[in-house]
N, C-alpha and C positions, 0 to 999 in steps of 0.2 A: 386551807383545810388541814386538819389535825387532830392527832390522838382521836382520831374512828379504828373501826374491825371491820374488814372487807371481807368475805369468804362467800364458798358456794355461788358464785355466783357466773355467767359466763364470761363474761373479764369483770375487773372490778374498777379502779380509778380511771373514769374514762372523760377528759375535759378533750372538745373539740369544737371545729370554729365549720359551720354549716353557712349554705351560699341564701338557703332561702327563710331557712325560719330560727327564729331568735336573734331576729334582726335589731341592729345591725352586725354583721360580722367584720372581724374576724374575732378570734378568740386568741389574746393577747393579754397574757398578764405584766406587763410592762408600767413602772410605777405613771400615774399623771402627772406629776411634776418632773420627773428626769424619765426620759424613754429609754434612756441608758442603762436601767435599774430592775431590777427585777422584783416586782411586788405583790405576785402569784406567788403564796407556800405552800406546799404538799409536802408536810413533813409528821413526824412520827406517830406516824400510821403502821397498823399490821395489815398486811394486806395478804391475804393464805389460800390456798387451794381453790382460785378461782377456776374453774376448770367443766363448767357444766352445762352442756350446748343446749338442756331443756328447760332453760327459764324463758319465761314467758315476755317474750319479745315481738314487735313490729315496726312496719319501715326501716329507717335507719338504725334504730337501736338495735334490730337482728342481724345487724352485719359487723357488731363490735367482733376481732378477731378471741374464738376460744381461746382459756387459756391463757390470758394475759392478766398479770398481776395490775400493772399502770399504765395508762397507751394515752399519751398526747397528741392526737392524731389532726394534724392540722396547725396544733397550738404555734404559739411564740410565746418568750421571753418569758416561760417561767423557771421556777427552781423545785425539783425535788430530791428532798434531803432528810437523811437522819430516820429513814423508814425501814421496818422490816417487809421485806420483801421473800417470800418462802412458797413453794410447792406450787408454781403456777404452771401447765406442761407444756405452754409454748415460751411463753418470756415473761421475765419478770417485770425488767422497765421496758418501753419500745417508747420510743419517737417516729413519727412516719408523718408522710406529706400524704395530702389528702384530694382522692378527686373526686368532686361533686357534680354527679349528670342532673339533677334537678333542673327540670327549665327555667329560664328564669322568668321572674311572676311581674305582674304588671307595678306593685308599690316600689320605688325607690328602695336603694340598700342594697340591692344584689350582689352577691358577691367582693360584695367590701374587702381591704384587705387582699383579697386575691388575685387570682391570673385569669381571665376571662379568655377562652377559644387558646386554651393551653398547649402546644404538642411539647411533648417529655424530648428529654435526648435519644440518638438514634437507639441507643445499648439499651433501652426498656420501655420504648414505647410501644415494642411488639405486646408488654404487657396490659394496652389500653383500649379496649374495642367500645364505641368509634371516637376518632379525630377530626378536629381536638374535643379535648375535654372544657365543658364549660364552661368550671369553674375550678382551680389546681390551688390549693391550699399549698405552700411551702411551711416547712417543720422549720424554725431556724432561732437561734438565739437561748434556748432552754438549756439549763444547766443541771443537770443531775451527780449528786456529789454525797458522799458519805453515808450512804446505803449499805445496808446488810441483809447477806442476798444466802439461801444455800438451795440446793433440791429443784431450782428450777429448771426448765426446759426438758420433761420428763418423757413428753410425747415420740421425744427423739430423732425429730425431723433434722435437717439438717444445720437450721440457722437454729434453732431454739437454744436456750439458753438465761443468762441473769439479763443484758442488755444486747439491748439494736437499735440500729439506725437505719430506718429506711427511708432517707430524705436524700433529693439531688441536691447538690452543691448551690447553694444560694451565696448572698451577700453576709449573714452570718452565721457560724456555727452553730450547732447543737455540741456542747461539751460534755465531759464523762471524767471524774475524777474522784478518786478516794474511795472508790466503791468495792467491796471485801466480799467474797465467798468463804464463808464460815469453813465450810470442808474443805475449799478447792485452794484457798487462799484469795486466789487470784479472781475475779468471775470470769464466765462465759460471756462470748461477745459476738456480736455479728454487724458486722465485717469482725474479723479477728484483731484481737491488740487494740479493743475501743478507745480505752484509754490511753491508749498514747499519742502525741498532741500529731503526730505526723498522720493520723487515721482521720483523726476525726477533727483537730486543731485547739486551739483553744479560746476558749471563752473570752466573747467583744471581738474578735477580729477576722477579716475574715476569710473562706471558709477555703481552707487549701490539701483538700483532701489525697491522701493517699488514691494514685489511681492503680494500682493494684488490687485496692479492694472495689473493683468496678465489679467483676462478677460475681463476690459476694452479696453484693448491693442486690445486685440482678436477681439472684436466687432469693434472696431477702424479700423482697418484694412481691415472687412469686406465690411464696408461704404465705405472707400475709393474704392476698386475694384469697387465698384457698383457706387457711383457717378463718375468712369474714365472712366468705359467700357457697362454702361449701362445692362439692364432687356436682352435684344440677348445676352450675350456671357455668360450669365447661371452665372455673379458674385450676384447677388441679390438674386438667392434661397433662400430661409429660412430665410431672413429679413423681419422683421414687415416696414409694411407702416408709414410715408407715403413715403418714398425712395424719388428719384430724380425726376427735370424735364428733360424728353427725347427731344431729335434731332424730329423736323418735317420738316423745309425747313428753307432752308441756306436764312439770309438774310442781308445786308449788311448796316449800318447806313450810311447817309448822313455827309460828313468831317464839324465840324463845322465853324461856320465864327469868324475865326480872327480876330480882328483889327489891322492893320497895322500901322507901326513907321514913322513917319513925314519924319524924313531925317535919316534914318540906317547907312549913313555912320558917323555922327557923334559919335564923341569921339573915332575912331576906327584910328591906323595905316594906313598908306597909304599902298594899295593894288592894283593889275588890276579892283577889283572893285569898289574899289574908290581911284581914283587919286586923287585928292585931297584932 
């Protein structure tokens, strides 16, 4: 994916790997001939002020977290790179592990790729009611690198910010490198210091994380629940304000106006659409 405009929207670049429909899973951009490779691009895209809890959403798609610029939630083995990333008010890029309660359905495929009857480590499973989880999607292997990031994380929460990790420790990283805050220099990270290869490691190998930032991770984790599923379904308890904005009424923007091409079939192969 490339050279799109993301905005208004309530997150925007959202690829994730589901246990029961869009089978089969997982959602892996990993090239077919080298698995070692990464042959998912998510690059120069603007992706801006996604930030709007009243689009018109259901099931799953209502629980993408506000506020997020790109969220790989579940994925493997891709790369995003080389995007502008601006005004998102909870995070710009996110990576996070993904769990899936959907029961599993009677056709083959379930949960492919995944962890079936998953219990989390001790330090955050308090954040998963009930155990285990059916289906646990691991974040691991995606590489995010040379992004230009400023204004993010405006909601103010605690972890918000340009990036996050909210994925357990797997077999192989998620990496973070090269990525610039226009104003800050530096960007915003959750766990702190993303980018430095002791936090979070580095790319192919694997995955030997900083455990200091175990209760970043924690808190990490906790935001997302509460900016996916909102103050009703009891994930926000015991979060300091100011937390998310909520759903009030669904409303739909006006498609903007195009300008259209003089003569479209020019420079193009003859077609039924253009004979000549």
């Amino acid at each position: 994916m490339q050279r799109t405009q993301w905005d208004h929207n309530q997150a925007g670049i959202v690829p994730s790997a589901l246990a029961s429909f869009d089978l089969p899973s997982v959602q892996n951009g990993a090239c077919p001939s080298d698995p070692d490779a990464s042959c998912t691009l998510i690059q120069f895209n603007f992706v801006h002020d996604n930030n709007n809890p009243n689009t018109p959403a259901a099931g799953l798609a209502a629980t993408v977290p506000v506020g997020t610029g790109i969220d790989l939630t579940g994925g493997r083995n891709n790369t995003v790179q080389f995007n502008i990333v601006t005004n998102n008010g909870s995070w710009g890029i996110l990576l996070n592990d993904f769990s899936d309660y959907t029961p599993p359905p009677n056709p083959p495929g379930y949960c492919q790729g995944g962890a079936q009857n998953f219990t989390p480590p001790p330090d955050i499973n308090t954040l998963y009611v009930p155990l285990p989880i059916p289906c646990y999607f691991h974040s691991f292997g995606n590489r995010v690198a040379g992004n230009v990031m400023w204004g993010n994380g405006s909601f103010g929460n605690a972890t918000n910010g340009d990036l996050a990790n909210a994925a357990v420790p797997f077999r192989l990283d998620n990496c973070f490198s090269g990525n610039v805050d226009l104003k800050l220099g530096s960007p915003t990270t959750s766990p702190a210091n993303l980018q430095n290869p002791s936090v979070a490691g580095v790319c192919g190998r694997p995955w030997n994380t900083d455990t200091s930032a175990s209760s970043d991770e924690f808190l990490l984790t906790a935001e997302l629940g509460c900016a996916s599923l909102g103050p009703a379904s009891g994930a926000c308890t015991g979060l300091p304000p100011p937390l998310y904005p909520l759903r009030t009424q669904v409303k739909l923007f006006p498609n903007p106006h195009e300008e259209g091409m003089e003569n479209p079939c020019q420079g193009v192969p003859q077609n039924s659409w253009c004979p000549q």
